[in-house]
N, C-alpha and C positions, 0 to 999 in steps of 0.2 A: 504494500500500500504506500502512495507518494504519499509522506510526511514532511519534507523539506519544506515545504509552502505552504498557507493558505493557498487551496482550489475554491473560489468562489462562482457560484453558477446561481444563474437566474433561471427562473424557472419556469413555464408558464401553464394554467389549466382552463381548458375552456370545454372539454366532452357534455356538459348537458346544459346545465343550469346557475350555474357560479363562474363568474370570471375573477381566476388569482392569480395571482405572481408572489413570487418570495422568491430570496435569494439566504442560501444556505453555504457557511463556510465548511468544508472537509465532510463533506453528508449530517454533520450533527448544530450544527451552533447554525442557529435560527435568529439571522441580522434583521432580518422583518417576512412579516407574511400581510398580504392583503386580500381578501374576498370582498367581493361586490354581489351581494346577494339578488335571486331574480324571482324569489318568493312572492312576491306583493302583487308580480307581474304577472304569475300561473295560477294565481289561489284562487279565483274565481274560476278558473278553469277547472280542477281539481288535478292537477296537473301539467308540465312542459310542454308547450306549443312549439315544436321547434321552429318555426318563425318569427314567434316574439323572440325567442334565446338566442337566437344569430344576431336579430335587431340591438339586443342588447350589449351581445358580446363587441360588436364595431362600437358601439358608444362608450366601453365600459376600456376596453383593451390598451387605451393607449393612457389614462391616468393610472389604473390598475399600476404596470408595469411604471409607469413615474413614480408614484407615492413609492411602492417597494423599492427604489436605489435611493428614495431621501431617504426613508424610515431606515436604511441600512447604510446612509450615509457614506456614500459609494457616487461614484461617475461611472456611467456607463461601459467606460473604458477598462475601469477596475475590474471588471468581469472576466472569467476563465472560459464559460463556457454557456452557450443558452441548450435550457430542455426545455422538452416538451412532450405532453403529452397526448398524442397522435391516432391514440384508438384504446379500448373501444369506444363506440358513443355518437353524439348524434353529429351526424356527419356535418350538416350544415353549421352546427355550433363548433367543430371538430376545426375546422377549414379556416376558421377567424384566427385561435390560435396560432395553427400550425403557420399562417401565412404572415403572422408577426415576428415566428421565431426565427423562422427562415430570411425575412428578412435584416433580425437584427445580427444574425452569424454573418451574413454574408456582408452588411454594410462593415463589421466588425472584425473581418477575417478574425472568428471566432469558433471551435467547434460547435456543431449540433447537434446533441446527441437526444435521441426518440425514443420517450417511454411509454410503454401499455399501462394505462391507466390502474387497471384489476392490481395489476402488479405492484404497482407504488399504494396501493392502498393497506398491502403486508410492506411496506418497507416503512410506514406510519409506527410499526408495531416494533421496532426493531431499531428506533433511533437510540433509546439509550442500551442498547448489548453490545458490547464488544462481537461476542460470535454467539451462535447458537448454539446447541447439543444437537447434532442430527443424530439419526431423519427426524424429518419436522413435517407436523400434516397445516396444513396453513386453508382457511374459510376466509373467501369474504364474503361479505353479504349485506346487499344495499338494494338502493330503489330499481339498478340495471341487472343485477348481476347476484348471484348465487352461487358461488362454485369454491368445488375443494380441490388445496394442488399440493406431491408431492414435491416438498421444496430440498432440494437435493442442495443449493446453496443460493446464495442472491440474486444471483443472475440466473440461476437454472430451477424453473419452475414447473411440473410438470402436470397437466389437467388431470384430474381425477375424478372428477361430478361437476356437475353443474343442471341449473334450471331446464325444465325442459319447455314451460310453461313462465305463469307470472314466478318473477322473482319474490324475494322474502319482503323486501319495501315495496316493492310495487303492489303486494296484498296488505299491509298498511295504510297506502294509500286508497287502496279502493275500500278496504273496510270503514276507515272512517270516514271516506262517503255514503256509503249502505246505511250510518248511524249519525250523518249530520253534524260532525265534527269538526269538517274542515281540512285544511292541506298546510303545513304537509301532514300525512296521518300520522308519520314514525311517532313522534313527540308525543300528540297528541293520545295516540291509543294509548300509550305507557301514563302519562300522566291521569287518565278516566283507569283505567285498569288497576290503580294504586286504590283505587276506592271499593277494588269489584272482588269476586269471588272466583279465582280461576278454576273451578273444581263442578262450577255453576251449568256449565251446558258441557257436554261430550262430542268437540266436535275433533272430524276425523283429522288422525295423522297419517299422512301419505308417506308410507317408505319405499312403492313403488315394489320392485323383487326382493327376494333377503339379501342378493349381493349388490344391489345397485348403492352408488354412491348421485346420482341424480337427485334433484329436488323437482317436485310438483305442489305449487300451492293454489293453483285456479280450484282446484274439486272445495279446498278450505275456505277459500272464498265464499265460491258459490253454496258453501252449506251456512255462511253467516247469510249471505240474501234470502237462501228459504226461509234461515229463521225467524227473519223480519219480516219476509212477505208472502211467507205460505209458497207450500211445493210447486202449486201449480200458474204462482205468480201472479193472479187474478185477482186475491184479494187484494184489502188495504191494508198502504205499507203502516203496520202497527208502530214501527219505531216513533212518529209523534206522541202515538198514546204511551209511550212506555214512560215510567219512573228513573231516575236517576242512577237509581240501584239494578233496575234492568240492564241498563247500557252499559252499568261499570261492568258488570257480569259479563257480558258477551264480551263485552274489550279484552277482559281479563281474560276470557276460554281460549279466546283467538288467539291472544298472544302467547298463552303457554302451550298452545299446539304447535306452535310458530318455533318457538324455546324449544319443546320435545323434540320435534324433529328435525331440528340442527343441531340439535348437541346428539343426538341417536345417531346423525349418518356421518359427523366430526368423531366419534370414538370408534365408526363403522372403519372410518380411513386406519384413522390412529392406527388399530389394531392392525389393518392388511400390511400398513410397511413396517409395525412396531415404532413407531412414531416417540419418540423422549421431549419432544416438545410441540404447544400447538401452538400458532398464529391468531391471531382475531384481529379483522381491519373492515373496514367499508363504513356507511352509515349507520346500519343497523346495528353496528357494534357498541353504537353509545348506548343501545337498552341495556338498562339495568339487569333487567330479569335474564339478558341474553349473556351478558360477560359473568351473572353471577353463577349460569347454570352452566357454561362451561367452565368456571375457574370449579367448581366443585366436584365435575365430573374427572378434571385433571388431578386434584386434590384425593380423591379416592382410586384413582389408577396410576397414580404417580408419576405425571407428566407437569411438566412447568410449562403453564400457560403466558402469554407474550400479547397481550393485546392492546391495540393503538388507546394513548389519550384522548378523553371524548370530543377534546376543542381539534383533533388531528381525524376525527372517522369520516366525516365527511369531506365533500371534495376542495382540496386544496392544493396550495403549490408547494409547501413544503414538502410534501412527502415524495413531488416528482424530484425533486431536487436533492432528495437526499441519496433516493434511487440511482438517477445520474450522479454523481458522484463515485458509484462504485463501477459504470460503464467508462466515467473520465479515466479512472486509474489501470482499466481492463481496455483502454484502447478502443471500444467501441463507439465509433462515429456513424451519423447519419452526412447525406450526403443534400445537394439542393434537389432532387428528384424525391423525395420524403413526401407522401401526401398522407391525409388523414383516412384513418380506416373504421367504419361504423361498425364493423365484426371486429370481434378477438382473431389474431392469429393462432 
């Protein structure tokens, strides 16, 4: 690892709905982070338009990236290297980005090194270790994205499960739609659920086959809308007439179906490569009920869990920049032919 220097890298995130930049000295010392949130601009939606999020990303993109080299009290010149984060995600939001960093490397004759998104959201998790214990089974799981990967080391990740269907936030968000909540749900449902019963309704956990490592959460979804609106969909939707204590109830079932079946198919991995440590990163990793029921499950099988700080699980630029970092010192460059990719590779 180069240690002769500060490597300071700017870093930029634009995959959905947050536009941030930070710039991160050596992957860990965090000289500033900025997000420009785009909540205000979807919530009536209940959900990302990606045409307002591109709208916003060209408005937000270029003070974004300013504040971050005053807050780090840096000239742009002082910079080692710009990342960015290039995929997954919504393309058109993806393209603001990638079309910023590319241009500040190249006005800069500066490296550019391109990070998957998924990826930098375990490397949130992993700022303060020096190293890991491998094998390590590594989750993330947020409003895009649900998936489990052999992390064999920093740079070498390898898929193991993923969504097949809605992701773990993305049923979040539509559940506290179905109960009149609001957007975004993550928050939301954890905060009503702290009031409710999770033991209140039975609804299903999906593990798919015994050996799948997959996630499906539309079937869990869709059995919170029955419960509100009757099988056949025709009645009326009772959640107006429900009580307080109804809603906290359902919040709470949903969520610990949510809980079971990511900590059920996170100790499914564990076990397949014998795993000594887990990861936890993405949005959904600031629920409470979700990093407590994994730190537990590691606690009784004797695995040290490593999961992102809450102000680090959603999307930001520190975590691409800490990522790069370890591609700066591994020589891995992108090139000006780098475009933005709405899939995972």
């Amino acid at each position: 690892m180069n240690t002769s220097k500060q490597i300071r890298i700017l870093a930029i995130e634009s995959s959905c709905d947050e536009t941030a930049a930070a710039v991160v000295a050596n992957g860990r010392e965090i000289l500033s982070s900025v997000v420009a949130s785009q909540t205000a601009l979807h919530e009536k939606f209940g959900g990302v338009v990606p045409e307002i999020a591109s709208r916003a990303h060209l408005e937000n993109i270029h003070p974004v990236i300013a504040e971050s080299l005053q807050k780090a009290n840096l000239d742009i010149h002082d910079i080692d290297a710009i990342a960015i984060a290039n995929q997954p995600g919504l393309a058109v939001a993806l393209v603001v980005g990638v079309t910023a960093a590319k241009t500040l490397a190249l006005m800069l004759d500066k490296p550019l090194i391109a990070i998957n998104h998924i990826h930098a959201h375990l490397q949130a998790a992993m700022l303060a270790e020096d190293s890991i214990d491998l094998p390590a089974v590594a989750l993330v799981v947020s409003g895009g994205h649900t998936s489990l990967f052999d992390c064999e080391s920093i740079l070498d990740l390898k898929p193991m499960g993923s969504t097949i269907d809605d992701a773990a936030g993305e049923a979040f968000d539509k559940v506290a739609t179905i109960l009149g909540l609001g957007y975004p749900g993550g928050p939301i449902i954890e905060k009503v659920a702290n009031d409710g019963n999770p033991k209140a309704i039975r609804f299903p956990r999906s593990m798919l086959d015994k050996e799948s490592l997959n996630f499906s959460f539309s079937g869990l979804k869709t059995a919170v809308l029955y419960h509100c609106q009757g099988q056949d969909m025709k009645g009326e939707n009772r959640v107006g007439q429900m009580s307080d204590q109804e809603i906290a109830d359902i919040a709470a079932s949903f969520q610990q179906a949510v809980v079971d079946v990511l900590t059920k198919k996170t100790l499914r991995a564990a076990e397949k490569i014998g795993a000594k440590t887990v990861l936890l990163g993405g949005g959904v990793a600031a629920n409470t009920a979700v990093r407590q029921s994994l730190m537990d499950m590691c606690n009784k099988t004797g695995r040290k869990l490593l999961v992102a700080p809450k102000s680090l699980c959603t999307d930001n630029a520190v975590m691409v920049a800490s990522l790069a970092y370890h591609k700066y010192n591994a020589g891995v460059f992108a090139d000006m032919t780098l475009e933005p990719k709405a899939r995972n590779d």
